[in-house]
ZAMARGU-4260 file (C-alpha; in steps of 0.2 Angstrom, whole numbers, plus 5000, padded with zeros to 4 digits):
<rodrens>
0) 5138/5353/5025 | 5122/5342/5020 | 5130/5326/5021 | 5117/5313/5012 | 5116/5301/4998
5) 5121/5284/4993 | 5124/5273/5009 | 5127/5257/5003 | 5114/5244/5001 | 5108/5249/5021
10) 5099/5265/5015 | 5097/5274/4998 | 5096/5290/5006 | 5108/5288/5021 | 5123/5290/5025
15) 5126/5281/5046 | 5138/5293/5057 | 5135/5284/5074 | 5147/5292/5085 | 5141/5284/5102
20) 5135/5293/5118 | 5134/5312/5116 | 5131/5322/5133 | 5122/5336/5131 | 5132/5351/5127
25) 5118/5365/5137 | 5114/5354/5151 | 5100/5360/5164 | 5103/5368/5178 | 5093/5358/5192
30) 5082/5370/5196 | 5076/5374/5178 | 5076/5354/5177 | 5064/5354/5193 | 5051/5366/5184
35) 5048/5355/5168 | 5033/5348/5171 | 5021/5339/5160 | 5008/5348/5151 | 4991/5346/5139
40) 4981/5333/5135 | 4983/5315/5135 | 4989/5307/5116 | 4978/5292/5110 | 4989/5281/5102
45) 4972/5272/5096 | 4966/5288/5088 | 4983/5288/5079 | 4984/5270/5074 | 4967/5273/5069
50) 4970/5286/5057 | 4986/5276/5050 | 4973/5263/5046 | 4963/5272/5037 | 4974/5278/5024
55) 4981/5262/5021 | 4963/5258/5019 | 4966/5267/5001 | 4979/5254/4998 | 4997/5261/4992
60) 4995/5281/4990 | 5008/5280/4976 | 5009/5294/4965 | 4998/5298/4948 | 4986/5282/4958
65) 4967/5284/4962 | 4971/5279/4979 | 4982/5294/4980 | 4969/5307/4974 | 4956/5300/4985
70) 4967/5299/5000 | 4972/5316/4998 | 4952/5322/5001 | 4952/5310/5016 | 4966/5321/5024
75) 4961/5334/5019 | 4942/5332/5024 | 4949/5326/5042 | 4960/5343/5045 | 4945/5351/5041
80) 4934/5344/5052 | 4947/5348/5066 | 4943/5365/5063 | 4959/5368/5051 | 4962/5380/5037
85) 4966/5370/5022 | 4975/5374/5008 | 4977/5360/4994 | 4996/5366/4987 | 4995/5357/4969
90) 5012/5357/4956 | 5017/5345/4943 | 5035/5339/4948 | 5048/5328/4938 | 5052/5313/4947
95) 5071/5305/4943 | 5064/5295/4927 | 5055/5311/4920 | 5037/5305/4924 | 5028/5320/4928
100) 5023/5317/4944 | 5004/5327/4949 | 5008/5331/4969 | 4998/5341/4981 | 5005/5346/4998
105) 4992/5347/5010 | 4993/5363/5021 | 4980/5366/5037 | 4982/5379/5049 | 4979/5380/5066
110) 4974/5398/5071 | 4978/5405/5052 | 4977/5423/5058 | 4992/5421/5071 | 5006/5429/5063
115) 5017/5417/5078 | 5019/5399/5070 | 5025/5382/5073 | 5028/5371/5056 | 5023/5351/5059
120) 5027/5342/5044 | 5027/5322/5037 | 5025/5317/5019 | 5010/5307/5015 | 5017/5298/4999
125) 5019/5278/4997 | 5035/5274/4989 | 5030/5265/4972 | 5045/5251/4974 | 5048/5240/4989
130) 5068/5239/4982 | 5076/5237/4999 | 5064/5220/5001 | 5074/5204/5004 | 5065/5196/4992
135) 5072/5203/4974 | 5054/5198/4966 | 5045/5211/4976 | 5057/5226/4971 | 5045/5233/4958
140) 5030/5231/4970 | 5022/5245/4977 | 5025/5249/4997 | 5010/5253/5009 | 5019/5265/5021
145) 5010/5261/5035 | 5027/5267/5045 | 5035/5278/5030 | 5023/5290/5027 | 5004/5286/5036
150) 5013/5286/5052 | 5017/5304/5054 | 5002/5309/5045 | 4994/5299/5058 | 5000/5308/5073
155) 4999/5325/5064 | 4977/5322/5065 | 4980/5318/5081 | 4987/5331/5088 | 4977/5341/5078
160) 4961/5331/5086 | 4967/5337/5102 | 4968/5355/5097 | 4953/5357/5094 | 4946/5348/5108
165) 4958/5357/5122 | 4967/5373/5113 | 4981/5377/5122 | 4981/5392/5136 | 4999/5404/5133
170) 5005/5417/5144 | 5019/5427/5140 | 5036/5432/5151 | 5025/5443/5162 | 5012/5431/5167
175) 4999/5441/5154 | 4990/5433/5140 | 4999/5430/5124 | 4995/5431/5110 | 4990/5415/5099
180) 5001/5405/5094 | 4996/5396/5076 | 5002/5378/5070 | 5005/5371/5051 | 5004/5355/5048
185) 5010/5352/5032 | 5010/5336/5022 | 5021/5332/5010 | 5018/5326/4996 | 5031/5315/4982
190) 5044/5311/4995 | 5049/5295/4992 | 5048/5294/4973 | 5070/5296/4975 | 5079/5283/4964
195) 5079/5266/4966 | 5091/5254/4971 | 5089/5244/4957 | 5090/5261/4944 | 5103/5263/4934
200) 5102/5280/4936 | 5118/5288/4949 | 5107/5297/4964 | 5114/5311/4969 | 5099/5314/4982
205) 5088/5328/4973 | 5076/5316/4967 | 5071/5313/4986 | 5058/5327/4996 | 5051/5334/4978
210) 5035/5341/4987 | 5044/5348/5000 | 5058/5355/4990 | 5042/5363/4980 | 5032/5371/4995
215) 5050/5377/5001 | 5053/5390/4987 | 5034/5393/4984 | 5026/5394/5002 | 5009/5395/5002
220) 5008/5411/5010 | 5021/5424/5004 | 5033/5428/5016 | 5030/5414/5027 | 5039/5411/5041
225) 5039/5400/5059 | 5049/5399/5075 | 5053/5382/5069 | 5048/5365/5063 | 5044/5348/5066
230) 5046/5333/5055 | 5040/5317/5057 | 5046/5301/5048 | 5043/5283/5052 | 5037/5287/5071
235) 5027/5273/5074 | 5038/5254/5068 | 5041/5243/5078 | 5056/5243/5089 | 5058/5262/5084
240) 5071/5272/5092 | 5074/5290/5088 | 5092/5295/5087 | 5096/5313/5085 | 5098/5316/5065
245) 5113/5327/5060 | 5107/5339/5047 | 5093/5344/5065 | 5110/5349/5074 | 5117/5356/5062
250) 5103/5370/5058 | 5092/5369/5074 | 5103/5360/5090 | 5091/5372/5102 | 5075/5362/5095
255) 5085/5346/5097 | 5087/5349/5115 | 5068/5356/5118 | 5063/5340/5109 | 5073/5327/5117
260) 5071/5335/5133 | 5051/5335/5132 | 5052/5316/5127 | 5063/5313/5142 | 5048/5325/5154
265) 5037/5314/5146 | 5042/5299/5151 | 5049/5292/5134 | 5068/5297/5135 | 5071/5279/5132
270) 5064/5281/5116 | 5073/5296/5112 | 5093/5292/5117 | 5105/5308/5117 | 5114/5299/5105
275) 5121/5305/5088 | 5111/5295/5073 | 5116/5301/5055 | 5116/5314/5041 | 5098/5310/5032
280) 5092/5320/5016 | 5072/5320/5020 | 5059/5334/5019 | 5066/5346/5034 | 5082/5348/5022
285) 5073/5361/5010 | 5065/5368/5022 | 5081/5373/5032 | 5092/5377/5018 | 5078/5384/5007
290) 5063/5391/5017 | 5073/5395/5030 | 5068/5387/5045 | 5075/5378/5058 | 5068/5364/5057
295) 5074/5346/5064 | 5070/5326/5058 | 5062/5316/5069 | 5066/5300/5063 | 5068/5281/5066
300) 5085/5273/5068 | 5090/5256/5068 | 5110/5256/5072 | 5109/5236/5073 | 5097/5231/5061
305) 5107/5223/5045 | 5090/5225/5032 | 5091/5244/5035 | 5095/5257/5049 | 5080/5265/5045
310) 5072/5248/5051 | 5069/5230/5043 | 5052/5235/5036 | 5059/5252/5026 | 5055/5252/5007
315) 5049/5232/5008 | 5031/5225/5005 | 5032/5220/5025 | 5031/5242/5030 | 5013/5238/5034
320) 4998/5242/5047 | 5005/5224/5056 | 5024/5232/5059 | 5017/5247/5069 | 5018/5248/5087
325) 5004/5260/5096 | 5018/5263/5110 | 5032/5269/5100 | 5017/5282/5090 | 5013/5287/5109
330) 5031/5289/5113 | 5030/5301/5097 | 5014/5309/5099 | 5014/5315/5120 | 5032/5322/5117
335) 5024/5332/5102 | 5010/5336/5114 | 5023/5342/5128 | 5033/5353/5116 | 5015/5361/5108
340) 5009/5364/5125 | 5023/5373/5132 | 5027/5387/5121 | 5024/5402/5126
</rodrens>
């Protein structure tokens, strides 16, 4: 059961479950342990950092904006350069307040003819009101979402960078060549346009992920489907740690464990602690419940911080290009590298 909403004043779409230190419930055997090894190319933190720049260059991509639209054709523009089928998913949604909201989920396809898939997702939306900031004059300001949403979108052209510069090589079971394995990296559009804090309005969480909730009952190819997915939110704030999310064990515990264990092969398993965080309603929800694949929430968590758990930046005028940390987008971007690199 999809436990979500209302946490108190700490998150507006966040309900905290810490339970502690969770041992892994499959651990590895020593000698399947011994074999994991490191694959694929380096990931370039600066690359990212500079891609999370330049669309906070536009200034706050808040929906129905200018800076929206032209960011939307800077995406775009780079996915294609990378050697990626695009496909520009345009619908008109409802935001909580009724404002017609004109979203476009940005779909590029890595190997579109491989009928084998990967889904790597992140929503590219800046949240129009910073109403978590400390400072209640600033709760109808816009957010620039240098860590909640350019970040992931930032790590996304990265690896999709690398791609096309080094494809990955895949054997199958009996050392043969496999077949080709394709990637989506799908950006999500009007994710954080959920109610605010200071709304009179009761949130009962559906006004959260509208672009994802979109794409997940209309995919843009019919009949779509992927081993699993991927999504990444707030991967590159300072101080950033990334617990494992509920609702991820709950539909995908085997991606969890491939994920925390590439971090760990990578070097960055401090980063990622086999620790239980909590129950979050973000953009992998639709797509486990509706779309239908597994798909797991990379994702930020703050246990001590009193502004927020999702960190003291979240949904303030301070979630800007200063707050990010090249390491932590690193820590993200190789373990993304390793998991890409080793399927098979």
């Amino acid at each position: 059961m999809l436990i979500a909403i209302l946490a108190l004043a700490a998150a507006a779409y966040f309900l905290p479950v810490l339970k502690g230190n969770t041992p892994d419930a499959d651990p590895e055997t020593e000698e399947v342990a011994a074999r994991r090894q490191p694959v694929g190319p380096a990931f370039n933190a600066d690359s990212a950092f500079a891609f999370c720049q330049a669309q906070c260059d536009f200034g706050p991509r808040t929906m129905n904006s200018d800076a929206h639209e032209r960011c939307a054709q800077w995406i775009a523009q780079k996915f294609r350069q990378y050697g990626m089928e695009v496909t520009l998913q345009k619908a008109d949604l409802q935001g909580y307040d009724g404002t017609t909201l004109r979203a476009t989920n940005i779909i590029a396809s890595y190997r579109p003819e491989a009928s084998d898939r990967l889904l790597v997702c992140a929503h590219w939306d800046s949240r129009p009101w910073a109403d978590n900031d400390p400072d209640s004059a600033n709760w109808h300001k816009p957010v620039m979402a240098a860590n909640d949403g350019a970040s992931g979108v930032g790590v996304m052209l990265e690896l999709a960078r690398l791609l096309a510069a080094q494809p990955p090589s895949a054997t199958d079971q009996a050392g043969g060549k496999a077949a080709p394995l394709g990637i989506d990296f799908i950006c999500f559009d009007a994710e954080d346009w959920g109610t605010p804090q200071w709304s009179t309005q009761p949130d009962n969480g559906n006004s959260w992920a509208l672009g994802a909730q979109h794409w997940a009952a209309n995919p843009h190819r019919e009949g779509y489907t992927a081993r699993f997915g991927i999504l990444l939110d707030m991967v590159g704030g300072q101080g950033a740690r990334f617990y494992q999310e509920g609702v991820s064990k709950q539909y995908a515990p085997k991606v969890v464990k491939k994920v925390w264990r590439a971090a760990d092969t990578v070097g960055f398993g401090s980063l990622f602690p086999s620790k239980d965080g909590g129950y979050i309603t973000d953009d992998h929800v639709p797509v486990n419940e509706k779309a239908g694949i597994p798909c797991i929430d990379i994702i930020a968590y703050y246990p001590d911080c009193q502004q927020s758990t999702f960190g003291p930046t979240w949904h303030t005028v301070s979630d800007d290009m200063d707050h990010l940390d090249r390491n932590v987008l690193q820590a993200v971007g190789q373990t993304m590298v390793q998991v890409i690199y080793s399927e098979e």
